[in-house]
C-alpha positions as CSV (number, residue, x, y, z in Angstrom):
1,X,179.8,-92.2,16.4
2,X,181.7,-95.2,16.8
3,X,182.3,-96.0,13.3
4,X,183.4,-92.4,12.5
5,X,186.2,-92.7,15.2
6,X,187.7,-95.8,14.0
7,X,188.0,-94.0,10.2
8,X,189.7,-91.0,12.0
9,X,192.5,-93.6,13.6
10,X,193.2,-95.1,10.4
11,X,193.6,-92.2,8.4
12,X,196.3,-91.1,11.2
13,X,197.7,-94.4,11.1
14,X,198.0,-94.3,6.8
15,X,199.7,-90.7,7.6
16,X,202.7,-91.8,9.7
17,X,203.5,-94.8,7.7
18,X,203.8,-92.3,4.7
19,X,205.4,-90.0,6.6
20,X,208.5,-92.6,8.1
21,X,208.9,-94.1,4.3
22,X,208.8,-91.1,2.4
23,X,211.5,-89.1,4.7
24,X,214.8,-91.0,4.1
25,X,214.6,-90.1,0.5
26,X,215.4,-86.7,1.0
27,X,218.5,-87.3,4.0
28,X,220.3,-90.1,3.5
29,X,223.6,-90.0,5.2
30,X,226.7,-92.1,5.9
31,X,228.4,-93.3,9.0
32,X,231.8,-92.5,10.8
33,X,234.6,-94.1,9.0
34,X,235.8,-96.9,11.2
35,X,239.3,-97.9,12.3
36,X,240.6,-101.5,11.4
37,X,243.7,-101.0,10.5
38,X,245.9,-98.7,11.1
39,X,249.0,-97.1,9.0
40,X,252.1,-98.9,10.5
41,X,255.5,-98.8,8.5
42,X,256.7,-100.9,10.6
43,X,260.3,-100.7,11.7
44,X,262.9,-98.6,9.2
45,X,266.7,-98.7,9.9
46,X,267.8,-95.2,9.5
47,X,271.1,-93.6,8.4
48,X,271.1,-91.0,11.2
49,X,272.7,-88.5,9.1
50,X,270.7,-88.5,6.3
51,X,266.8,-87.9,5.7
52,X,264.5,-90.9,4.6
53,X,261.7,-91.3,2.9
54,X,259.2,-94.7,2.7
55,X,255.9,-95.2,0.4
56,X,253.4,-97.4,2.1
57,X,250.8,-98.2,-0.4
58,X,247.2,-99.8,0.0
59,X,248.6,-103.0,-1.0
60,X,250.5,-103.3,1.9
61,X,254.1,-102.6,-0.2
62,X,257.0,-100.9,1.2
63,X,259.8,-98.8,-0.4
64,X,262.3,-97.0,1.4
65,X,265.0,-94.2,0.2
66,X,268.1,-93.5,2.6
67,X,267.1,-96.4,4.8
68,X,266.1,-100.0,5.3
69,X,262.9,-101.7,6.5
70,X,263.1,-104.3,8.4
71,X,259.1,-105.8,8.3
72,X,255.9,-105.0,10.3
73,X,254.1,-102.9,8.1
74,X,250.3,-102.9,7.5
75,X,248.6,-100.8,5.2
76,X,245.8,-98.7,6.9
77,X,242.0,-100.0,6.7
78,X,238.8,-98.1,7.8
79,X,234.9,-99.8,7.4
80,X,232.2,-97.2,6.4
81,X,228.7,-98.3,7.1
82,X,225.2,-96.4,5.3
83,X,222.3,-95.6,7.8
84,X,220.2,-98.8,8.9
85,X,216.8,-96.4,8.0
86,X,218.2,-95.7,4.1
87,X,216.2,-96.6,1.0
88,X,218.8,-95.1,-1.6
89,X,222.4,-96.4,-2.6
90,X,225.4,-93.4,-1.1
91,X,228.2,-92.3,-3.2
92,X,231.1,-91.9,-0.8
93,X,234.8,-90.8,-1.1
94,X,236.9,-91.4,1.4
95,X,239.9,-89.0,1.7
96,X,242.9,-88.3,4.4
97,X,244.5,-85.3,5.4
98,X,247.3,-84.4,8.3
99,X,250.8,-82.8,7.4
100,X,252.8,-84.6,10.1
101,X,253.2,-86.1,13.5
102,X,256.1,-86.7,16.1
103,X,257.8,-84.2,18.5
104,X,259.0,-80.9,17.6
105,X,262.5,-82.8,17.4
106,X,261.3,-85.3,15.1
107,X,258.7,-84.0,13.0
108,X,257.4,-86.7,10.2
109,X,256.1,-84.9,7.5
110,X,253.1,-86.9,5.3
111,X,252.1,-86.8,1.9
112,X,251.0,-88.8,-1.0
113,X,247.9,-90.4,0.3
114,X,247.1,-93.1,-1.4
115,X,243.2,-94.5,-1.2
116,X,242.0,-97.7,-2.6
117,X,239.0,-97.5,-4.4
118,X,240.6,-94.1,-5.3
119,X,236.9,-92.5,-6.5
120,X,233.4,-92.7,-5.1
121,X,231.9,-96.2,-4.3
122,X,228.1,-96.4,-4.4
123,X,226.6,-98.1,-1.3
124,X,223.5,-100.1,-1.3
125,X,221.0,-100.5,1.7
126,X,222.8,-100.7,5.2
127,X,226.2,-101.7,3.4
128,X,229.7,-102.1,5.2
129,X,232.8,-101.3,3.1
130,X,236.2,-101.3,3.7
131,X,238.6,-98.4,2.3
132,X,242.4,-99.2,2.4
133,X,244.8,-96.2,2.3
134,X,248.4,-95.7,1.9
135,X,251.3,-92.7,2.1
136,X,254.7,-91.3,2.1
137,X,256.4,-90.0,5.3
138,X,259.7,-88.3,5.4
139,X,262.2,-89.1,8.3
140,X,264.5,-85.5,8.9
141,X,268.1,-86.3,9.7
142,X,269.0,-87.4,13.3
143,X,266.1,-88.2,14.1
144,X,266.4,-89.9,17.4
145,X,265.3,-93.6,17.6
146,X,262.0,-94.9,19.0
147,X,258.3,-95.6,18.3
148,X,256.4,-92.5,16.9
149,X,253.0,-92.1,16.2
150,X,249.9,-89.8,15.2
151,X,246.7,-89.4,13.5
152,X,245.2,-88.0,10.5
153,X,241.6,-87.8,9.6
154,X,239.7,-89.8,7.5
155,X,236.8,-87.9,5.7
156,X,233.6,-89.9,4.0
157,X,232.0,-87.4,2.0
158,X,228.7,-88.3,0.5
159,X,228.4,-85.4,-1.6
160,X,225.5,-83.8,-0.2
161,X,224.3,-80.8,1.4
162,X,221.2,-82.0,3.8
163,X,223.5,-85.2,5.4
164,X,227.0,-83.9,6.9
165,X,230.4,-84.8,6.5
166,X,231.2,-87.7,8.9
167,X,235.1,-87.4,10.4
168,X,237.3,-89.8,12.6
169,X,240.4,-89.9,13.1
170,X,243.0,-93.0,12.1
171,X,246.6,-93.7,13.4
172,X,249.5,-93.9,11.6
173,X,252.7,-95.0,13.2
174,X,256.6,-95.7,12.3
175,X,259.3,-97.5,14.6
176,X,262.8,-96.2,14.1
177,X,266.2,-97.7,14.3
178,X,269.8,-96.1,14.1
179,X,272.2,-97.5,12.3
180,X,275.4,-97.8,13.6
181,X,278.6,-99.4,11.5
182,X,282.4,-99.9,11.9
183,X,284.6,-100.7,8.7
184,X,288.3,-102.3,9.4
185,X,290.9,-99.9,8.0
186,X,293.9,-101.6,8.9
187,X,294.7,-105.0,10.4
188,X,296.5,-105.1,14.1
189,X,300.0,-106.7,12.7
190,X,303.4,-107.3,15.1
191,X,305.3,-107.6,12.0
192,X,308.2,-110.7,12.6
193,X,309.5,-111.6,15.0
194,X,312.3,-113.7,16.5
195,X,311.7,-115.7,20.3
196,X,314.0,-114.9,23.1
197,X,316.8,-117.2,23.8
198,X,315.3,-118.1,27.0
199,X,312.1,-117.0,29.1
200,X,309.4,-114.7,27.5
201,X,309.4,-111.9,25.8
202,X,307.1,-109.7,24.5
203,X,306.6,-107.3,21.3
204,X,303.8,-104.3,22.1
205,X,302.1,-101.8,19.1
206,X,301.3,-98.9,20.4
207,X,298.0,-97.3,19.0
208,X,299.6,-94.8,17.1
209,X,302.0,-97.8,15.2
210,X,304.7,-97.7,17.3
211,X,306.5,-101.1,17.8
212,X,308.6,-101.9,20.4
213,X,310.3,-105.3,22.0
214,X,311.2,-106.5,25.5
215,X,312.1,-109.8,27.7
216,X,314.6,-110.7,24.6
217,X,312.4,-110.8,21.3
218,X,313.7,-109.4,18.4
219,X,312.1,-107.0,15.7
220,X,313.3,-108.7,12.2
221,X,310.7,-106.2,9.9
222,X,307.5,-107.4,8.2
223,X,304.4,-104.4,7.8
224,X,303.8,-103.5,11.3
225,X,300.9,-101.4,12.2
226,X,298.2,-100.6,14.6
227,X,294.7,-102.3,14.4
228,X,292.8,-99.2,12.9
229,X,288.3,-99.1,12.3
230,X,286.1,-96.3,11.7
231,X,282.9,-96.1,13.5
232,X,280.3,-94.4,11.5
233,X,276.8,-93.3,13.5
234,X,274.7,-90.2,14.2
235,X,276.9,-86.9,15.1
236,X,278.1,-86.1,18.2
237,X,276.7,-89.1,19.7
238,X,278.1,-90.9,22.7
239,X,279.0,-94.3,21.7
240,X,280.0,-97.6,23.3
241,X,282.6,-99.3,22.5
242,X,283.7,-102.4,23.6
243,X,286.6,-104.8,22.6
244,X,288.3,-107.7,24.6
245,X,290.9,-107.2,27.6
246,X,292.9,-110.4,25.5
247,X,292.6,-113.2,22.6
248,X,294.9,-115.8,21.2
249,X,296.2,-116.0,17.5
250,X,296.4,-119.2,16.0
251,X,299.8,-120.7,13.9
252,X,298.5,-124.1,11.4
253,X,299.3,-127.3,13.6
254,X,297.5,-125.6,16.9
255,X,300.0,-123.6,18.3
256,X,299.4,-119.8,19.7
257,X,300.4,-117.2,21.2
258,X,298.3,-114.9,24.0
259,X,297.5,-110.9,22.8
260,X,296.7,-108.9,25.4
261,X,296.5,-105.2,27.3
262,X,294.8,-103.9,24.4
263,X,294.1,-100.1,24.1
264,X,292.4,-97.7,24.2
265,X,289.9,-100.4,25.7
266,X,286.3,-100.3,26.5
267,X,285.2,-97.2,26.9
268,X,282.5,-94.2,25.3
269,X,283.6,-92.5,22.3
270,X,282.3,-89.4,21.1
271,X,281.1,-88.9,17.1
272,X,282.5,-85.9,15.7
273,X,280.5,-83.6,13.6
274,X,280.7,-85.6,10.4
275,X,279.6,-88.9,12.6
276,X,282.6,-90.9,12.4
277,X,285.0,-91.8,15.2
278,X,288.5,-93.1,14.0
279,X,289.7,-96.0,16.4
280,X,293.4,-97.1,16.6
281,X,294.3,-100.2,18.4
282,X,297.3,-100.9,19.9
283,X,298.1,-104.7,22.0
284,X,300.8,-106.8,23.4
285,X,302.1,-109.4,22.0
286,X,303.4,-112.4,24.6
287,X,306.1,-114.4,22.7
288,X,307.9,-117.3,24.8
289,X,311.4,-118.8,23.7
290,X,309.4,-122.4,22.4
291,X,307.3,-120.2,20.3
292,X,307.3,-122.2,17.1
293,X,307.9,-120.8,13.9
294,X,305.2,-119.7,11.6
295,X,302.7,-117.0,10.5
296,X,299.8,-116.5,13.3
297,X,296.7,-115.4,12.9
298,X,293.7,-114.4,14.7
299,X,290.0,-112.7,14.9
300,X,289.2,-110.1,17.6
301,X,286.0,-108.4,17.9
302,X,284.8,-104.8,18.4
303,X,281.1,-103.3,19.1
304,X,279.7,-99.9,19.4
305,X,276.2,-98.8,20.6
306,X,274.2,-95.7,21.5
């Protein structure tokens, strides 16, 4: 009775070994698409006014429409892995889907997914293989600055019915910059000028060209005329400006003369609807009797932020 009992375990045993080999033939599945990596178009210098557009591809390359980047970007990078009990090679295609992401204000639309390899990749026994990916987004007009980010899904699809679809989703992310510019129209000029007799005098240009003369100086003609920029930015935006309460111009030899009170000043300016402000600047000029002769000259600056 002994012997027969020891045949009966082994015939069991034989069984289950069959059984736990011959199984995976019949389900063999893939894992859950990894993050590494993900989409970052790094930071993109915007014309607030205008709507932008930037390609990302799996190579890690950048091209921007209506804007400028400015570096950061990584392409995005998911690692698949097969199950540790498969006997049989997968064939998996990886693809991405997700329409947008950001705030209702600022919705990024996405398309053009780019995936490298673009087709199905056959994976051998317990393999790990990495799937890079790339896109388009499109920036909508005033689109405030800031980091923004989402997520789209990342689908591996082995193509069969018994082992399901595995799903994760992957982040893709964009920093955005405003640009803001000014462009010098006209050049701040007092025109010439002759010294007082005695003492100081003074020559001021009022910000809407006006030139007038006090303490003695005389107004002899030249091309006088207000300092005049544009400042060009997102619409109806609140702006910044700032510009210094004096500087000195400069004659050849070393000798200068002080400009000061200059208006309108530092102070917030406000876009108008097409996003430009014009700026007129007006100043006083100090000119003493030794004021030598000559043409002076000089740099002043002006700033503007958000």
């Amino acid at each position: 009775m002994g012997k027969r009992i020891k045949r009966c375990c082994l015939k069991f045993v034989l069984f289950l070994l069959f059984a736990m080999q011959a199984a995976p033939a019949f389900a063999v599945r893939a894992g859950y698409p990894i993050q590494i990596t993900p989409l970052n178009f790094g930071v993109i210098t915007i014309n607030p006014n205008t709507a932008v557009t930037a390609t990302l591809d799996y190579n890690g390359n950048i091209s921007v429409e209506g804007g400028v980047s400015n570096g950061g970007q990584t392409r995005g990078e998911v690692e698949t892995t097969t199950s540790t009990a498969a006997l049989l090679g997968e064939n998996i295609t990886h693809t991405f889907r997700g329409a947008a992401f950001g705030p209702a204000a600022c919705a990024i639309t996405i398309s053009g997914y780019q995936v490298n390899p673009s087709g199905s990749v056959n994976y051998s026994l317990n393999a790990v293989k990495r799937t890079f990916w790339g896109a388009t987004i499109t920036i909508p007009e005033n689109c405030p600055p800031g980091d923004y980010q989402g997520t789209v899904i990342c689908r591996a699809d082995n193509g069969t019915a018994i082992s399901p679809d595995q799903e994760t989703n992957q982040q893709i992310m964009v920093t955005i910059r405003e640009t803001i510019a000014i462009e010098n129209i006209a050049d701040l000029d007092f025109g010439k000028i002759i010294p007082p007799a005695a003492g100081q005098g003074s020559v001021t240009i009022g910000a809407n060209g006006q030139r007038s003369s006090s303490g003695g100086a005389a107004l002899v003609g030249g091309a006088p005329s207000a300092g005049r920029f544009s400042i060009y930015g997102r619409r109806d935006a609140n702006v910044n400006v700032t510009m210094p309460g004096a500087f000195d111009i400069t004659r050849a030899g070393g000798a200068t003369l002080r400009v000061q009170n200059i208006v309108p000043g530092t102070g917030v300016q406000v876009l108008g609807n097409d996003g430009y402000y014009h700026l007129n600047i007006g100043a006083t000029l100090i000119v003493p009797a030794a004021a030598e002769s000559g043409i002076y000259s000089g740099i002043y600056s002006i700033t503007a932020n958000y």
